[in-house]
C-alpha positions as CSV (number, residue, x, y, z in Angstrom):
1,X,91.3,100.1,32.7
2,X,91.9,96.7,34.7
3,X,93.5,94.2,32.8
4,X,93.8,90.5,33.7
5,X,96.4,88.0,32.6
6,X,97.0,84.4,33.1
7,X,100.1,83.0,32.4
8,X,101.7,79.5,32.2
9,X,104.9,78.0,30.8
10,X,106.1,74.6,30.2
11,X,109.5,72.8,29.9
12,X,109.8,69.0,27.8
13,X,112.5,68.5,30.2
14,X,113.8,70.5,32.5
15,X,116.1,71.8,30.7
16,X,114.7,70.9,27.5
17,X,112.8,72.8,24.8
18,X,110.1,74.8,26.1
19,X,107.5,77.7,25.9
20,X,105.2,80.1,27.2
21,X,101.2,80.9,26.8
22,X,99.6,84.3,28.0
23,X,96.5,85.2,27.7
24,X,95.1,89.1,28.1
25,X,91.6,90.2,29.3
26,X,90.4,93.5,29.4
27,X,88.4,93.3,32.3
28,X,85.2,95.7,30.9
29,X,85.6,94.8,26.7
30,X,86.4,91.0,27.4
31,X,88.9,91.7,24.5
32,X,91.1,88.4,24.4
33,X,94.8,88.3,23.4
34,X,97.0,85.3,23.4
35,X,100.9,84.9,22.7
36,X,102.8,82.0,22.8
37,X,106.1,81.6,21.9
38,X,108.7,78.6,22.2
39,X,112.5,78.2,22.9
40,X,115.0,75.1,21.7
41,X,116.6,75.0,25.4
42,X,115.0,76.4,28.8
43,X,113.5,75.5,32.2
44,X,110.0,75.7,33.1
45,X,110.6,78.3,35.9
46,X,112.4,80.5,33.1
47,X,109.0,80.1,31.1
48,X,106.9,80.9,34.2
49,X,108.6,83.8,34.5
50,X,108.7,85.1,31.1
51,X,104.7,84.6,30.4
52,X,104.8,87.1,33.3
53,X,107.1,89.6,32.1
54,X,106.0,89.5,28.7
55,X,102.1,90.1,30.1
56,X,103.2,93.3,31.8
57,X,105.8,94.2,28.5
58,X,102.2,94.1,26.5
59,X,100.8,96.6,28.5
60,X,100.2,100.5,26.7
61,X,100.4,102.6,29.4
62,X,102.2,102.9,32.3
63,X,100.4,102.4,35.9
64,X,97.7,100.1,34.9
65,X,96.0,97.4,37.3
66,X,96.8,93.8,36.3
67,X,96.0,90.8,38.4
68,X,98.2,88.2,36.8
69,X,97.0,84.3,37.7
70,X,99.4,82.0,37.5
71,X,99.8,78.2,38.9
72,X,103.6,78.8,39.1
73,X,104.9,79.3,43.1
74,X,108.1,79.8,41.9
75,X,106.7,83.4,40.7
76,X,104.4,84.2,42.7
77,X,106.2,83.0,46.0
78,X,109.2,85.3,45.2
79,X,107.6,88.3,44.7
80,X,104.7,88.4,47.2
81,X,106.7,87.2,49.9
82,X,109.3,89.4,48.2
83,X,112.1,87.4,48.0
84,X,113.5,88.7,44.8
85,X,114.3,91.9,46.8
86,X,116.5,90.7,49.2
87,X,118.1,88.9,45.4
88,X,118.6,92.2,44.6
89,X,120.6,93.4,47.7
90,X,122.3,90.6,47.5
91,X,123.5,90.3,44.3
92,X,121.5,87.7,42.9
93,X,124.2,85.6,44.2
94,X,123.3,81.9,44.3
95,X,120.4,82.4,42.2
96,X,119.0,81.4,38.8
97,X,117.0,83.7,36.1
98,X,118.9,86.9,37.6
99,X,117.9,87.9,33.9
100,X,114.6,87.6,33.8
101,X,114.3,88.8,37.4
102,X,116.2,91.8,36.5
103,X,114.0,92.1,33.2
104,X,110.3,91.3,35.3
105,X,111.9,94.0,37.9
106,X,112.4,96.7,35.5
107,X,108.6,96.4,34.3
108,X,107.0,95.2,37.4
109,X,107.4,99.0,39.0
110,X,105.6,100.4,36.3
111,X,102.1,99.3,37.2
112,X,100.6,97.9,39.5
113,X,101.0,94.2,39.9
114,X,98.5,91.7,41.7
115,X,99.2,88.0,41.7
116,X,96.9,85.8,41.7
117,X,97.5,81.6,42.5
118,X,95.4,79.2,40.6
119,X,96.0,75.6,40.8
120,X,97.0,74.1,37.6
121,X,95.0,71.3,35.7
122,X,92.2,72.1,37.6
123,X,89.2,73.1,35.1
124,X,90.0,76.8,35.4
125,X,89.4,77.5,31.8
126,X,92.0,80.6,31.2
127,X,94.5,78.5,33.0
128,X,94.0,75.4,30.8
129,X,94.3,77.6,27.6
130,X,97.6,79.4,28.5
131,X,98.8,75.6,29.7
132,X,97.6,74.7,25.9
133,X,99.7,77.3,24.4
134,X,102.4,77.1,26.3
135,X,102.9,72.8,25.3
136,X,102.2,73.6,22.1
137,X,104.7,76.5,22.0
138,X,107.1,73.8,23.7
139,X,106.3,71.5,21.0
140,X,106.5,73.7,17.9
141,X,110.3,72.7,17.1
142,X,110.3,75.0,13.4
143,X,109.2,78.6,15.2
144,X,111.6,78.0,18.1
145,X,113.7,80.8,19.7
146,X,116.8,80.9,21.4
147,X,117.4,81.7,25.1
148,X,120.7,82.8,24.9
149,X,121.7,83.6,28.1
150,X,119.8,79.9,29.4
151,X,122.3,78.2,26.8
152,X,125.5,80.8,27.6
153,X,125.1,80.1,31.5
154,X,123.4,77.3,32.3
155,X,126.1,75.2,33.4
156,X,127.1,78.4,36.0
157,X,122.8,78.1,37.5
């Protein structure tokens, strides 16, 4: 089964409080889920990246197809033109999110991952919802979470 995701994440500030938005389509049941969630003190990168990995912690079963749509670069740049490897090899040295690339790593190479770029505020319709949900996740100050390691290490990023 082929699953589609698109993913967004926003940042009031940067760093500021922020949040994510994801949204899951079965490709044949056009079965819809959406999570959101929202964090006291983050970066918009750091919520790019987590709508990913928390798309590809949803899935069931291991090997499944997902094209994952995103208007982030940041992503998408650094794993299609696989520059996250060479972070790897290196270390992560000089480089921000190591824990989220670390955590995206360890699910990413259990299926089968297609990225998909899609401009942002552009009409696309799954795009403009996961923007909705991740601002409103940014905004929802009473259900906020912590990013603990953001607020442990952000003066060493």
């Amino acid at each position: 089964m082929a699953i589609v995701a698109y993913t967004d994440g926003s940042s009031l500030g940067n760093p500021g409080p922020g949040g994510f938005g994801l949204i899951l389509l079965e490709t044949e049941k056009k079965v819809k889920k959406e999570i959101a969630e929202g964090f006291r003190m983050t970066t918009n990168n750091r919520m790019e990246l987590l709508a990913v990995i928390r798309a590809l912690e949803l899935l069931k079963f291991t090997n499944t197809e997902i094209t994952i749509y995103s208007d982030s670069k940041y992503v998408i740049d650094s794993v299609e033109k696989k520059w996250v490897f060479g972070w790897v090899k290196k270390g992560f040295k000089g480089k921000k999110n190591e824990d989220l690339w670390r955590r995206f790593l360890s699910v990413y190479q259990l299926h089968q991952v297609r990225f998909q770029w899609v401009k942002g505020h552009a009409g696309n319709e799954w795009n403009e919802r996961a923007d909705q949900l991740a601002v409103g996740a940014a905004n929802d100050s009473k259900n906020f979470k912590i990013d603990s390691y953001f607020e442990l290490h952000r003066d060493q990023e």
